[in-house]
C-alpha positions, 0 to 999 in steps of 0.5 A: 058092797052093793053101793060099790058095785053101783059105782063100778058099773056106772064108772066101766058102762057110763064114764069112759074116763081114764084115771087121770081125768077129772070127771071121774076122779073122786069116785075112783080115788073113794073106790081105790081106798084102801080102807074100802078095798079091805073091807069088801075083800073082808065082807066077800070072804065072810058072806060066802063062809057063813053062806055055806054054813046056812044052806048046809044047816037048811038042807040038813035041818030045813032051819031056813024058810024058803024067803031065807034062802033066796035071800041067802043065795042073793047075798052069796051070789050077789058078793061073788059077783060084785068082788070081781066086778070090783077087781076088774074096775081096779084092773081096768083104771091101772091099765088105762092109767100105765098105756096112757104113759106108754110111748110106742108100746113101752113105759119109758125107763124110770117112769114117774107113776102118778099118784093115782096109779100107785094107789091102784097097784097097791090096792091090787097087789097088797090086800087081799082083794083078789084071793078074795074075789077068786075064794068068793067064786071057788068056794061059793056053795055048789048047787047040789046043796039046793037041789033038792030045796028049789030048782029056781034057786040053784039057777040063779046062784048059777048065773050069779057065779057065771058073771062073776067067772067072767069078771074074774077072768078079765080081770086075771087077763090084765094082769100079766101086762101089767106086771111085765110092763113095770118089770120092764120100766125098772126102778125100785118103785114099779118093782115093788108094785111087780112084786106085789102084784105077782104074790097076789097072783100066786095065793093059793085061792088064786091058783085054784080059781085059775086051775078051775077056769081051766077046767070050765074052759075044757068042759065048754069044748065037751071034754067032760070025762076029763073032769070026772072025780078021780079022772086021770088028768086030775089024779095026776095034777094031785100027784104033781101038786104034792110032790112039787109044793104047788097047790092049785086044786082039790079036785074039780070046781064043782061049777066046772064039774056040772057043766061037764056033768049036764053038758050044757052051759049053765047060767048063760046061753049062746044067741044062735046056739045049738041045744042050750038051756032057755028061761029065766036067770039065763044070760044071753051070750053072742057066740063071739062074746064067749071066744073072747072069755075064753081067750082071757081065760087062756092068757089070765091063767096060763099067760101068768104062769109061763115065761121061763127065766124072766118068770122064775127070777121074778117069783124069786124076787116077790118070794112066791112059787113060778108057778106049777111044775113044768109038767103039769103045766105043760098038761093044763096048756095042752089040754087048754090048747086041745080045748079050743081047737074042739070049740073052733071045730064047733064040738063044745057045748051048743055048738061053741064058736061054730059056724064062724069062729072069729080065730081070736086065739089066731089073731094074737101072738100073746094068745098062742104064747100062752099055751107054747112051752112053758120054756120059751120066753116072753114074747116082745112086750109091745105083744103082750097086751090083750087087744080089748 
């Protein structure tokens, strides 16, 4: 896993180069193997399972030396990091390749996509390649398991899984254009790779990332008491989740809950921000930088689930639930929508957007749909693109 990931950074930070150049194709083509797509998928769900097993065993039994723990946190928060890095490579090749056969914002109808491409979209939409990027995050040990053991450890696992948040929601914020772009070119084979992106996005540790992000996005506006175990918001979300057969979470993601819990942002900084964390294994993040996660968070969680009957006929289509019942989408995009009017005011965690908040939500229709009614419909597709 470590070498891929080497190949991904210096493909997304060096090449520049779209699918279709030359310069960079073998090593995208050896990245996009199905056989590698599998196997980190299977090494990142592995890593984390038998992570948690260690630091729970080393903190019943201290089994583990202090060498071995680190070297445990390394490995788990490096496979978090690394898988969703991986998958936002993958996001990013196919949608540079699908807006490079774009004419006036659309693929034409009937489009021939090129070898390349369909090789991507299947290694997106039929491995299990993002269920397991989002288990590597949602059921990466929780600091609490360190705490106790060494401080410094507990950090760094929280800036490993801080970056591999901010992958992960990229790369959930390409997906619905994606998939409203083959939909809207026909044809069997884009439905078909539709399709397989739209189960992929609806495995259940999928969803519970989602619905985590969500929960990370109201603890940077400082709506901590939502948040709590047992609040009313996440009794309700249970209570909903059975009885409609949806699951996308049980009970709040423990990073979520300790950012709510310590009131600061954990594993990064603003540069200019007011009361952060300072030191080592903290991330520097410009207070525009983290307007933009957020922005991807809203359309890569809630931009996935709306859109009314188009949305419904395509889940029908793949199989797979539409998404969360109507109410409780309709709670998680209220308080997505209350969310960022607190962080716009400068009320979240370090003083969030504040003093100048560059209104990204503002700026995109896409943006603001996410969080409309989940009645409406889509909005014309040639808005649906996040601008990058």
């Amino acid at each position: 896993m470590g070498h891929a990931c080497d190949m991904v950074s210096q493909l997304r930070y060096h090449s520049g180069s779209s699918v279709q150049e030359p310069a960079a194709d073998r090593a995208v083509e050896a990245l996009w193997g199905r056989g590698l797509v599998d196997a980190v998928a299977a090494a990142a769900v592995s890593v984390v399972a038998t992570g948690q097993r260690e630091l729970h065993k080393s903190t019943a039994t201290t089994a583990l030396t202090t060498d071995d723990l680190h070297n445990c946190v390394e490995v788990v928060g490096g496979a978090a990091l690394t898988v969703n890095e991986y998958l936002l490579f993958l996001a990013e090749s196919v949608g540079r390749s699908l807006t490079a056969l774009c004419v006036e914002g659309h693929l034409p109808a009937q489009v021939q996509l090129p070898p390349e491409a369909v090789r991507a979209l299947e290694a997106l939409g039929d491995s299990q390649l993002m269920a397991a990027a989002a288990t590597s995050l949602v059921d990466s040990p929780a600091v609490s398991t360190l705490a106790a053991v060494d401080p410094g450890l507990c950090n760094r696992l929280l800036y490993l899984v801080q970056g591999g948040c901010q992958y992960a929601g990229n790369a959930l914020s390409c997906m619905p254009w994606m998939r409203w772009a083959l939909y809207e070119s026909g044809g069997p084979e884009a439905q078909r790779l539709a399709c397989g992106l739209l189960r992929a996005m609806r495995h259940v540790a999928v969803r519970r990332l989602q619905v985590g992000l969500l929960d990370q996005l109201a603890a940077h506006a400082g709506m901590g008491a939502e948040l709590s175990e047992g609040g009313r918001l996440e009794e309700a979300m249970e209570q909903q989740q059975e009885a409609s057969g949806w699951e996308g979470s049980s009970g709040t993601w423990w990073f979520a809950r300790e950012e709510a819990q310590q009131g600061q942002l954990l594993g990064m900084h603003l540069a200019g921000g007011v009361g952060g964390r300072r030191g080592g294994h903290q991330a520097s993040r410009s207070k525009a930088g983290l307007e933009e996660a957020h922005c991807h968070t809203v359309y890569g969680t809630l931009g996935t689930w709306g859109g009314g009957v188009q949305e419904r006929a395509a889940a029908a289509a793949a199989g797979v639930p539409a998404g969360p019942p109507p109410l409780l989408a309709a709670r998680l995009a209220a308080r997505a929508a209350e969310a960022v009017c607190r962080l716009c005011r400068g009320q979240g965690l370090e003083g969030a957007y504040a003093p100048a908040p560059e209104w990204q939500f503002a700026m995109s229709p896409v943006r603001l749909h996410a969080m409309a009614p989940v009645c409406m419909p889509w909005p014309p597709l040639q808005h649906c693109r996040v601008p990058a």
